[in-house]
C-alpha atoms as one frame of an Amber mdcrd trajectory, in Angstrom:
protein
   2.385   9.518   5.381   4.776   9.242   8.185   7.352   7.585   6.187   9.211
   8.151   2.901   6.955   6.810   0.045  10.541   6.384  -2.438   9.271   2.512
  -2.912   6.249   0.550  -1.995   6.981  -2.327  -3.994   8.221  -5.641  -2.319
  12.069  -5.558  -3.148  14.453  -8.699  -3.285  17.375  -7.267  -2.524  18.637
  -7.114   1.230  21.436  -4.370   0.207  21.273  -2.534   3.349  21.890  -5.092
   5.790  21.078  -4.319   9.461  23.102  -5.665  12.693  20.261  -6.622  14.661
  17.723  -3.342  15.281  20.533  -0.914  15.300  20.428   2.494  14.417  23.508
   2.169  12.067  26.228  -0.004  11.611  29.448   0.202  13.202  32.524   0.775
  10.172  35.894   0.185   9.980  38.396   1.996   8.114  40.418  -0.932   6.225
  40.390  -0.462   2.349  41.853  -3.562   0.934  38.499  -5.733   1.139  40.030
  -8.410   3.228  37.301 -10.395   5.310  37.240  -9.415   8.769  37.206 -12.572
  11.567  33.525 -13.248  12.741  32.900 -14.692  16.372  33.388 -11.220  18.579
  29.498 -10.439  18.676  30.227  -6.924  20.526  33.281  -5.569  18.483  31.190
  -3.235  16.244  30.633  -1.457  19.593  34.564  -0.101  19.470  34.532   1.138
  15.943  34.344   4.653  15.337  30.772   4.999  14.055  27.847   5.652  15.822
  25.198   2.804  17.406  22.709   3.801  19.721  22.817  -0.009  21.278  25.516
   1.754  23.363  22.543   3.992  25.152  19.808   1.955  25.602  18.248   1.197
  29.064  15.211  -1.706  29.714  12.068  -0.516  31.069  10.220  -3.236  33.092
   6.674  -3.964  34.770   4.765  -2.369  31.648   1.561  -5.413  31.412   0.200
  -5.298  27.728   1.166  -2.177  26.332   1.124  -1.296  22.150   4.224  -0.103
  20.753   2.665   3.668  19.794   1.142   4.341  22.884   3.881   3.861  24.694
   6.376   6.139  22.164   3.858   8.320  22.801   4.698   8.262  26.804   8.061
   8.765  25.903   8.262  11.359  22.960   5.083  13.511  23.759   4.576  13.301
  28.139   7.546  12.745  28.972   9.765  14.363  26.360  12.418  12.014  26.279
  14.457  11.847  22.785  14.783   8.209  22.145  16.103   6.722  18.648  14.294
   3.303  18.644  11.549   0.775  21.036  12.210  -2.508  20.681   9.944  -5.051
  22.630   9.298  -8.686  21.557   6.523  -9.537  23.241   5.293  -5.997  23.788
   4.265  -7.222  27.705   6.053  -6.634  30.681   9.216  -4.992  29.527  10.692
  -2.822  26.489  14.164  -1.949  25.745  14.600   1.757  24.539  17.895   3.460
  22.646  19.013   7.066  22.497  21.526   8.849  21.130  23.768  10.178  23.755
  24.656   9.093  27.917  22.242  12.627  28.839  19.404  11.171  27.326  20.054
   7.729  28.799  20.149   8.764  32.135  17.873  11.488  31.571  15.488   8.458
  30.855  16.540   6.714  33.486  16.189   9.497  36.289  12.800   9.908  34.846
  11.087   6.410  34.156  12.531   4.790  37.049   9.288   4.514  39.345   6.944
   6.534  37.324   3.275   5.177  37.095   2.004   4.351  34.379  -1.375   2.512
  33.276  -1.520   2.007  37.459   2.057   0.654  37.205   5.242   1.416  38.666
   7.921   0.929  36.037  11.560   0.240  36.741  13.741   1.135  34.644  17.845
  -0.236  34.444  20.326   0.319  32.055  20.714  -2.591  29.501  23.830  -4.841
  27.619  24.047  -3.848  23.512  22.479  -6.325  21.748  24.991  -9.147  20.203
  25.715  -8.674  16.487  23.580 -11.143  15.032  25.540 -12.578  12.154  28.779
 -13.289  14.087  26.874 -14.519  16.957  25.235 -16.516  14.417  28.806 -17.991
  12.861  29.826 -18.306  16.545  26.681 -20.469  17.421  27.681 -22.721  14.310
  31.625 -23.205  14.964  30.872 -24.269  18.197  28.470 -26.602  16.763  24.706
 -25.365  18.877  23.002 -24.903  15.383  23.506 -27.085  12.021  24.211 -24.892
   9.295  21.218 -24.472   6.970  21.203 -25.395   3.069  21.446 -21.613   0.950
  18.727 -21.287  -0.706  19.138 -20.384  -4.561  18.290 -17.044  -6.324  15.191
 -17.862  -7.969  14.115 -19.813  -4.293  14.931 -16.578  -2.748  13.183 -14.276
  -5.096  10.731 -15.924  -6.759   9.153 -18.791  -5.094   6.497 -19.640  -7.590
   8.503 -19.577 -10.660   8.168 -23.090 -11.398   4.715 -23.395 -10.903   1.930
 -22.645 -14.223   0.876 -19.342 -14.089  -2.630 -20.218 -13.729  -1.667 -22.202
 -10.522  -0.363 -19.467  -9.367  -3.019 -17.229  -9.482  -5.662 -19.731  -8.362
  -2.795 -20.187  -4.955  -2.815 -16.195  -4.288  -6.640 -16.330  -5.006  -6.870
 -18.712  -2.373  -5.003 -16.750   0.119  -6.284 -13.297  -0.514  -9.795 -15.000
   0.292  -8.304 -16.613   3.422  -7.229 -13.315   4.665  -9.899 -11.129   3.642
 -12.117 -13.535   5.631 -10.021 -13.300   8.648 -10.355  -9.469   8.649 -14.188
  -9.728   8.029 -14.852 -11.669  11.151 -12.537  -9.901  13.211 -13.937  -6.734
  11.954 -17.861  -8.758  13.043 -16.330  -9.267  16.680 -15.281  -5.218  17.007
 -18.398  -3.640  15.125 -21.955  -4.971  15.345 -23.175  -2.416  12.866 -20.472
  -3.702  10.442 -22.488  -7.074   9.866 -25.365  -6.002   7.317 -22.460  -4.368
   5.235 -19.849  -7.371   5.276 -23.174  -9.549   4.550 -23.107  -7.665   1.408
 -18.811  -7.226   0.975 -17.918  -9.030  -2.461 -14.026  -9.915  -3.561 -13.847
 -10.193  -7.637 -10.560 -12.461  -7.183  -7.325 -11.440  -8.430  -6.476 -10.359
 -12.133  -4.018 -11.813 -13.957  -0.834  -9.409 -15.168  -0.530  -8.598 -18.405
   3.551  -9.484 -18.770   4.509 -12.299 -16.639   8.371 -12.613 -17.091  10.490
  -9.649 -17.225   8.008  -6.915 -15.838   9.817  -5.753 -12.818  11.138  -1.924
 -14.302  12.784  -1.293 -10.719  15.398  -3.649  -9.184  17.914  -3.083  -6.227
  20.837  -5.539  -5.945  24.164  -5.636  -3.779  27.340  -5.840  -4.039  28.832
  -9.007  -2.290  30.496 -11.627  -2.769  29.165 -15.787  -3.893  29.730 -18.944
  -2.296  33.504 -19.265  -3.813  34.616 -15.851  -2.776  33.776 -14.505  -6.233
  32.615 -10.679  -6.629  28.680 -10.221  -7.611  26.245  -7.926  -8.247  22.839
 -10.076  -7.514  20.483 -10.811  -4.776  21.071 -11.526  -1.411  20.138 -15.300
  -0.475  19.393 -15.005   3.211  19.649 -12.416   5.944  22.465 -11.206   8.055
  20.436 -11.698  11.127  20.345 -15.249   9.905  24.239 -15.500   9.607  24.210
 -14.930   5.475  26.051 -12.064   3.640  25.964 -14.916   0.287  25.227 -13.101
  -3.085  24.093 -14.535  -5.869  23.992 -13.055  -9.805  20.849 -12.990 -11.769
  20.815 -13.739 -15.254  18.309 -16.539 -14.382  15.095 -15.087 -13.011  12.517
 -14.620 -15.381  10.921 -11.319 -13.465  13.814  -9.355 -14.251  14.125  -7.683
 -18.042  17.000  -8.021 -19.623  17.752  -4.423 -19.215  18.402  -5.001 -15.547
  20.443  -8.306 -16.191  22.716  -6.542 -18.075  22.802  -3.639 -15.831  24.159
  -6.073 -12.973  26.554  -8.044 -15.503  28.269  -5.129 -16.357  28.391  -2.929
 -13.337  29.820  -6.423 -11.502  32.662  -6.351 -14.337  33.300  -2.822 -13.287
  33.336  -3.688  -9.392  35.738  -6.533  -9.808  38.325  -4.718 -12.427  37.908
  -1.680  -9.974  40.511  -0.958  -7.012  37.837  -0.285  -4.737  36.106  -3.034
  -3.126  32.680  -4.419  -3.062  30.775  -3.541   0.859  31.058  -6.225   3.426
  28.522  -6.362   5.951  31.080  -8.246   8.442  32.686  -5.294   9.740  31.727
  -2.770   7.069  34.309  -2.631   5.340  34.353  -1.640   1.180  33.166   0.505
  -0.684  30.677  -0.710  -3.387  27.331  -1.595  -1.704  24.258  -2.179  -4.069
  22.784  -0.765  -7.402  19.049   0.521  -8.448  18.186   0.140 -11.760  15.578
   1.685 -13.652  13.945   0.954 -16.996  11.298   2.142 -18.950  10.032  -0.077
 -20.856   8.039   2.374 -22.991  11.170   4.353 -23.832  14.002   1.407 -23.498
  15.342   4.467 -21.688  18.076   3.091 -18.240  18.730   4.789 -15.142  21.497
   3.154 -13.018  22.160   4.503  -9.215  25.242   3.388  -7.731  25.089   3.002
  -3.863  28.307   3.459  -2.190  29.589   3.326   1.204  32.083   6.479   1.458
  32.127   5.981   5.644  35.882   4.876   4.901  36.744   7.131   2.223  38.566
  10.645   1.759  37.431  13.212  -0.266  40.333  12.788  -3.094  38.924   8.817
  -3.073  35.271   9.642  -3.491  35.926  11.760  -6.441  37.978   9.307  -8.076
  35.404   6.571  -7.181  32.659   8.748  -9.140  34.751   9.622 -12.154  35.400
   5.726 -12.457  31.618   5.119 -12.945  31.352   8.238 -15.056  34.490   6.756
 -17.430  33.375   3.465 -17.789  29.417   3.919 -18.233  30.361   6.132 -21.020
  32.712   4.020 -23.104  31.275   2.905 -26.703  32.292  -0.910 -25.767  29.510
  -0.439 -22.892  26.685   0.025 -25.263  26.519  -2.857 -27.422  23.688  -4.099
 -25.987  22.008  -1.651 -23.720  22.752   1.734 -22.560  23.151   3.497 -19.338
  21.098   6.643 -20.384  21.002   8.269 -16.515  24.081   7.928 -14.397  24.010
   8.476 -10.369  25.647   8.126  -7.596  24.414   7.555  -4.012  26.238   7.859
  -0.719  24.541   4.604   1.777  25.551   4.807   4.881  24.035   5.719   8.452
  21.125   8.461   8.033  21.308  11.545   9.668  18.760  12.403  12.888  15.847
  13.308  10.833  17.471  11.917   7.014  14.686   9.799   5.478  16.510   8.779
   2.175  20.176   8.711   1.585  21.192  11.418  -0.851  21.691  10.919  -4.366
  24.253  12.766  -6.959  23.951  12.817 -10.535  26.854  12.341 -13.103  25.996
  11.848 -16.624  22.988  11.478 -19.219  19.422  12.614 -18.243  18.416  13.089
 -15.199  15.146  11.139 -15.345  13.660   8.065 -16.816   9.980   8.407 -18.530
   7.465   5.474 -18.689   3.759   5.120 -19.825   0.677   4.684 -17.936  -2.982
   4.577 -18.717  -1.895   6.489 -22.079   0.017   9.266 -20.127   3.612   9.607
 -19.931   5.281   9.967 -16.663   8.856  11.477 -15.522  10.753   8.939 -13.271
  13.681  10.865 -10.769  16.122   8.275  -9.066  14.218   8.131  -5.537  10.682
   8.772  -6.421   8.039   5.750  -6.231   6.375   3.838  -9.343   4.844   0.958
  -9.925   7.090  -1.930 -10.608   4.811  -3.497 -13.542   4.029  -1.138 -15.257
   1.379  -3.086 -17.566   0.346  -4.864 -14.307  -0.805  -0.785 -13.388  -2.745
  -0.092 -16.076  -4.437  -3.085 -15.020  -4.791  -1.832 -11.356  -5.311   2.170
 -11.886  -8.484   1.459 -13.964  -9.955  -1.116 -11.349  -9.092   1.834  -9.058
 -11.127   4.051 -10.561 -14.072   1.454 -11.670 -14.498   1.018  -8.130 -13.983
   4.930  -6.993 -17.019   5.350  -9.987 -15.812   9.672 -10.138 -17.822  12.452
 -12.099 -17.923  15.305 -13.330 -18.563  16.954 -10.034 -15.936  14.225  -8.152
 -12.780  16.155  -6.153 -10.791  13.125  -5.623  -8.054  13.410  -2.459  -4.869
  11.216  -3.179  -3.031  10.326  -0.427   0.669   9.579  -0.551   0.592  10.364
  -4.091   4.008   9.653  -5.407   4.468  10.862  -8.908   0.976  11.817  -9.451
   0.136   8.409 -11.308  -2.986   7.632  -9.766  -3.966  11.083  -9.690  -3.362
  11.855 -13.180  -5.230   8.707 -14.026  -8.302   9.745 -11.878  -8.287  13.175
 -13.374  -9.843  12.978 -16.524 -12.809  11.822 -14.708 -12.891  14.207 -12.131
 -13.243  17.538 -10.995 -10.739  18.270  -9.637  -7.596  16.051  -7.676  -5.451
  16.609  -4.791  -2.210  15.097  -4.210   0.212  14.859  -0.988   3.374  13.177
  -0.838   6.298  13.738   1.523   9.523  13.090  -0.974   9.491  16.859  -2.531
  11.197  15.549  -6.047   8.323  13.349  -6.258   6.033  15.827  -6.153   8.121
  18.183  -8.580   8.105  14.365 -10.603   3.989  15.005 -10.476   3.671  18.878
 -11.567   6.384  18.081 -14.210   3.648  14.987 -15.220   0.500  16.925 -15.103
   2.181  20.071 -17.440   3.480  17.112 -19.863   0.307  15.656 -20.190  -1.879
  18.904 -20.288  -3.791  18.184 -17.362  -5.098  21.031 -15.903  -7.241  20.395
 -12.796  -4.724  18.800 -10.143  -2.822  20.494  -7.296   0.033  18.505  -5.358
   1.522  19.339  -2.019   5.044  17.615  -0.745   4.814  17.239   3.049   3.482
  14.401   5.531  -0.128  13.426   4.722  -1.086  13.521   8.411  -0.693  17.141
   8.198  -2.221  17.837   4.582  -5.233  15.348   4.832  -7.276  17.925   6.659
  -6.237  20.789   4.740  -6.605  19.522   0.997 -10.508  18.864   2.472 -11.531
  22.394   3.711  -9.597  23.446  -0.076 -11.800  20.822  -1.631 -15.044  22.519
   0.433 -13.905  25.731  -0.292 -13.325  25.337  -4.156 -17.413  24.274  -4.073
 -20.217  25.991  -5.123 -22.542  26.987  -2.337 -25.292  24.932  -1.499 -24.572
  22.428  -3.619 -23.191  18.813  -2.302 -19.846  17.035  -2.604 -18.986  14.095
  -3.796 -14.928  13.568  -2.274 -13.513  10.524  -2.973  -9.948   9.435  -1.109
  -7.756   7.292  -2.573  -4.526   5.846  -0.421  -1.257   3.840  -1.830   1.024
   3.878   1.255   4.286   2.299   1.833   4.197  -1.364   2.348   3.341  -0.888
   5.982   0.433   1.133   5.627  -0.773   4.369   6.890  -0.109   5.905   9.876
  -2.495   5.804  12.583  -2.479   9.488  12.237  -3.754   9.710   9.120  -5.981
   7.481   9.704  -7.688   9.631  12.238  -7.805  12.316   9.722  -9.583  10.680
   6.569 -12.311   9.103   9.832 -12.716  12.395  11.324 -13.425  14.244   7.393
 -17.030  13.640   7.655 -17.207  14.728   3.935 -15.004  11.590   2.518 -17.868
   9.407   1.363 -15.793   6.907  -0.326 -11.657   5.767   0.220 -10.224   3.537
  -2.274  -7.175   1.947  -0.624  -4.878   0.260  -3.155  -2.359  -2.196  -1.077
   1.300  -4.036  -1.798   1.563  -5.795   1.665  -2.458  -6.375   2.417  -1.490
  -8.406   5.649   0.326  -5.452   7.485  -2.575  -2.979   5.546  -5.172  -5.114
   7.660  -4.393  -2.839  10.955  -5.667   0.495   8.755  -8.802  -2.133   7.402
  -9.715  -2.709  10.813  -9.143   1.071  12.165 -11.272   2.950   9.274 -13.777
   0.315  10.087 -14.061  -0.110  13.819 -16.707   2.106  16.116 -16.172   5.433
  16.549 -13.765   6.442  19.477 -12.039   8.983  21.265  -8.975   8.086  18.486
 -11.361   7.666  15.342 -13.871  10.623  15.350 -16.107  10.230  12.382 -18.801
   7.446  11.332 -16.565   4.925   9.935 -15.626   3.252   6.259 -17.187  -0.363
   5.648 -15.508  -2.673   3.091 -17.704  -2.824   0.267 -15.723  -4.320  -2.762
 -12.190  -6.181  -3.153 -10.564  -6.912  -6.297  -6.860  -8.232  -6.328  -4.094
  -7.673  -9.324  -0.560  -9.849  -9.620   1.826  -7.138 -10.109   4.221  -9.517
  -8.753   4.166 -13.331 -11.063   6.719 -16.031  -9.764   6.562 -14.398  -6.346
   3.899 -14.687  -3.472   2.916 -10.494  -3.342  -0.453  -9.720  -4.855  -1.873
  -5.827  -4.601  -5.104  -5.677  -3.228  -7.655  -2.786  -3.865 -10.406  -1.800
  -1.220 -13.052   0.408  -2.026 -14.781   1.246   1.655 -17.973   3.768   2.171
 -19.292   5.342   4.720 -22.718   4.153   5.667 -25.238   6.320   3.303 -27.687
   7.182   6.694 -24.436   8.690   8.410 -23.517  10.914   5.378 -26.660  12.243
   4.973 -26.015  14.834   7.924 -23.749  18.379   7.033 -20.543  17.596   8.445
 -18.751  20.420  10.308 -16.362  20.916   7.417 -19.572  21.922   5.117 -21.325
  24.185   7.771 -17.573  26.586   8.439 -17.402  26.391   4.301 -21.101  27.387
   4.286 -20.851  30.310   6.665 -17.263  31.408   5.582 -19.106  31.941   1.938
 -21.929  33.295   3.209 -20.169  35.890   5.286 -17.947  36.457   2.180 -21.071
  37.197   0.145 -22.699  39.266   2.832 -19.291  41.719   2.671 -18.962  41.835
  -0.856
C-alpha cells in the first residue's frame, strides 16, 4: 500500500482544508483570531511558510499521457525531485511543483526539448495558482458568480437521512448494479476470454446494517466558526475551493452516537472559554483546528484527539495549550454524562518531505480504545484504521470469508491489514495468515490483538505492501509441506483510492494466489484495480489474471450514499493448474535442503 491506511472510511469532515493543490498552506503569525481580508488570491505566497506553487514550471506538447507514467519520466529516468503533477485534462500539457529554485530549473534545463513518446516537450516556468477561496469571495463581490444557498449539516453529511431505510437500500442497490455493469462490459471490450466468466459473475445485492442511526464509532470535526460568527466544533458545509470555511454543530445527525455529540459539545465549550483561538483557513491563522473522536461501543470506552495548529505558536504556548486540555478533560463536572477515557494531542500542520501522518502526543487516561468484532476484541491506537460500523463489520468480515470459502490447509495473505481485523477473523479458519500494513502502531495494534485473543497462527509485517506482497508468498511456499498443493487466498482493504498499481502487479504476477477477495469503501475509484487484475496479461501485469466471480454489497454507511462492496475474483482453474515459478524455487530449495541434511 503506497499510502497510509490510518482511515479508509468516507469522512465528513473537511478539517484540513487545502488552498487549491498545494503542498501546504501558507500561515501567518497573528494570535488574536481576527478574520483576515479575503480578495488578494496570491498573498499566501509572502507568508513565511512553505508552498511549492512558488516552484512549479508547465510542461507542454505531451498528447495523451496518464498521470503515473509520466511521474515515472520524471522521478525514475529523469531523476527529477518534484513534490506534486497536476494536469486537468491529462493531454497536451502538465504543470509540475518542486521544492526548491535548483530543482525548478534543474527541471527546466532538462525537460525543455527532451523527446518523449516521439514528442518534443517544452517546458516554461509557470504563475502560482490563485488561492481558491479568496479568488472565490473576489469573483462574488464583484458580482461574476451568485452566491450559492449553504447547504445544512445533515444535507452535507447525510443525504439520505430523510428517506425510509428500505428506500435507501433499494437506491444504493440500484447503483451498485449500475456500476458493476459498467465495469463488466468495459472489462468484455479489454478481455475476450473474460466473457464465459462474467456470463457466469452474480451480485447478491447489498445487506442491510445492523444499527442504522448512531453507528459511526470514528468521527473527525473542525474547529470553525457558523454563519453568525459563532465558535463550533461540527462539520464543514462546503469546501474552501468552493469559497466556504462555514461550520456547522451536530447534535442533529442521526449517524453520529451520542458519545461523539457530546464529545463536540463539550470540547466547543472548551474552544470558546479558551484564549486560544479556533484555526481559520483564510490566512491560517488560530490555533484549534479539528477533533477525532473515538468510541467503542462495546466498552462505552472514548478516545478524543485534539488537532492543533502550533505553526504560530512558541514552545511556552504549546505547553500551556496541552495542559488546558489535560485540566479541563479531567474535571469531575466533565463527566456527567460521558467520559473522555484517552486524551491526545496532535500537531496538524504542513507534513514533512516523506511525513505520512501528522504526529500524535498522548496526555491522560489509556492510551487505546478496545472494540468487538466477530467475537474478538480488538485494541484501537489514535491513528490506526477500523471499521466505522462496527456491527455493519461483523456483517461484512463473515461475507468476506463466505466468499474466500478457507480450510484447514488455507494460508490466507492480507493486504493492507490495519489492525489485524480481517485477519484475525479469517484465522480460525485457516492455516495460517499473513498481514502487511505500512502504519507500524497498527501493526503493533494487530500482534497486541492476536496475543489478546490467543490466536496463534498469524504473522504481521509493517511496511508498504508493494514490497511485502511477494515476500509473505515465497514464506507462505516455504512454510508448505513438499509436494503437496496450496491453497493461498489474498484478501485486500485499501484506502479509499485503492491499491497501487504496484501492488497490483505483484498479487497478478504470484501465480500461486488462486483466489483475492477485495473488500471496497469507494468501489468507483476501486474499479481501476477491477479492471487491472482482470485485463490480459502484459508487460505491466505478468500472471494469468483474476475474473470477477461473486459481488455482495454491505451499508456500513445508512443516511449517506457510500456502500462497501466485496469482490471475490479467481483465477481461471485451466491457468492454475500449471506449477508456478514460486512452487518449482520452493520445490528445489527443499529438495536441496533435504539432499544436505
Amino acid at each position: 500500500m503506497s499510502v497510509a491506511a490510518v482511515d479508509k472510511q468516507p469522512e465528513h469532515s473537511e478539517s484540513i482544508a487545502e488552498i487549491g493543490e498545494k503542498e501546504s498552506q501558507p500561515v501567518e503569525t497573528a494570535t488574536d483570531g481576527a478574520e483576515p481580508k479575503a480578495g488578494n488570491e496570491f498573498e499566501y505566497l509572502e507568508r513565511n511558510e512553505f508552498t511549492s506553487e512558488i516552484y512549479k514550471i508547465e510542461v507542454k506538447n505531451m498528447g495523451y499521457f496518464g498521470i503515473g507514467e509520466f511521474k515515472k519520466l520524471l522521478k525514475n529516468t529523469l531523476k527529477l525531485d518534484m513534490t506534486k503533477i497536476k494536469s486537468p485534462t491529462r493531454k497536451e500539457y502538465a504543470f509540475v511543483c518542486f521544492r526548491s529554485q535548483a530543482d525548478q530549473e534543474r527541471a527546466l534545463e532538462t525537460l525543455n526539448g527532451y523527446k518523449w513518446k516521439g514528442r518534443i516537450l517544452k517546458a516554461l516556468a509557470a504563475k502560482a495558482s490563485a488561492d481558491p477561496l479568496h479568488k472565490r469571495r473576489g469573483e462574488a463581490n464583484d458580482g461574476d458568480v451568485k452566491p450559492k444557498r449553504q447547504r445544512t449539516a445533515v444535507e452535507a453529511t447525510c443525504p439520505l437521512a430523510e428517506m425510509p431505510y428500505e428506500q435507501q437500500l433499494e437506491q444504493k442497490t440500484e447503483e451498485m448494479s449500475a456500476l458493476l455493469k459498467k465495469y463488466t462490459q468495459e472489462l468484455r471490450r479489454l478481455n475476450a476470454d473474460a466473457k464465459p466468466h462474467l456470463d457466469k459473475f452474480q451480485f447478491k445485492g447489498v445487506l442491510p446494517s445492523p444499527t442504522v442511526d448512531g453507528y459511526r464509532n470514528k468521527n473527525e470535526f473542525t474547529v470553525g466558526k457558523n454563519g453568525e460568527g459563532e465558535i463550533v466544533v461540527g462539520f464543514r458545509l462546503g469546501s474552501y475551493s468552493d469559497g466556504s470555511v462555514e461550520v456547522a454543530e451536530v447534535q442533529e445527525l442521526p449517524h453520529l452516537p451520542s458519545q461523539a455529540k457530546w464529545a463536540a459539545q463539550s470540547f466547543q465549550q472548551l474552544v470558546r472559554q479558551s484564549k486560544f483561538q479556533p484555526f481559520n483557513p483564510v490566512g491560517n491563522v488560530g490555533h484549534f483546528r479539528q477533533l477525532m473522536v473515538r468510541c467503542s461501543t462495546a466498552t462505552g470506552e472514548l478516545m478524543l484527539v485534539a488537532g492543533i495548529y502550533s505553526s504560530n505558536l512558541n514552545e511556552a504556548e504549546l505547553l500551556e495549550l496541552q495542559q488546558e486540555l489535560k485540566t479541563f478533560y479531567e474535571q469531575p463536572e466533565q463527566n456527567e454524562t460521558h467520559k473522555c477515557t484517552s486524551l491526545y494531542y496532535q500537531d496538524v500542520k504542513h507534513r514533512e518531505a516523506g511525513q505520512m501522518v501528522n504526529p500524535v502526543t498522548h496526555l491522560s487516561g489509556s492510551t487505546h480504545i478496545t472494540d468487538t468484532i466477530q467475537g474478538l476484541q480488538f485494541r484501537i491506537s489514535p491513528l490506526a484504521f477500523f471499521q466505522i460500523n462496527t456491527a455493519g463489520a461483523d456483517v461484512l468480515y463473515q461475507q468476506a470469508i463466505d466468499l474466500a470459502a478457507p480450510n484447514k490447509e488455507t494460508i490466507m495473505l492480507d493486504i493492507c491489514c490495519g489492525t489485524g481485523t480481517i485477519a484475525l477473523a479469517f484465522a480460525k479458519h485457516c492455516k495460517q495468515v499473513l498481514g502487511v500494513e505500512i502504519v507500524p502502531d497498527a501493526i503493533k495494534d494487530a500482534e497486541h490483538n492476536a496475543e489478546t485473543n490467543d490466536i496463534k497462527n498469524c504473522k504481521f509485517f509493517a511496511g508498504n505492501a508493494d514490497d511485502y506482497i511477494k515476500s509473505m508468498v515465497r514464506e507462505a511456499l516455504y512454510a508448505q509441506e513438499p509436494g503437496k498443493p496450496i491453497d493461498l487466498i489474498a484478501v485486500v482493504d485499501p484506502p479509499r483510492a485503492g491499491l497501487h498499481t504496484r501492488s497490483i502487479a505483484a498479487i497478478r504476477s504470484a501465480g500461486d494466489i488462486k483466489r483475492l477477495v477485495y473488500v471496497s469503501c469507494n468501489p468507483n475509484s476501486a474499479k481501476r484495480n477491477f479492471i487491472e487484475l482482470a485485463r490480459p496479461e502484459s508487460k505491466q501485469y505478468k500472471g494469468e489474471p483474476f475474473y470477477p466471480k461473486t459481488a455482495v454489497a454491505v451499508d456500513m454507511f445508512p443516511h449517506t450514499t457510500h456502500t462497501e462492496l466485496v469482490i471475490l475474483f479467481e483465477r481461471d482453474s485451466k491457468a492454475t493448474q500449471t506449477e508456478s515459478v514460486e512452487q518449482k524455487a520452493t520445490k528445489e530449495c527443499n529438495e536441496a535442503s533435504t539432499t544436505t541434511a
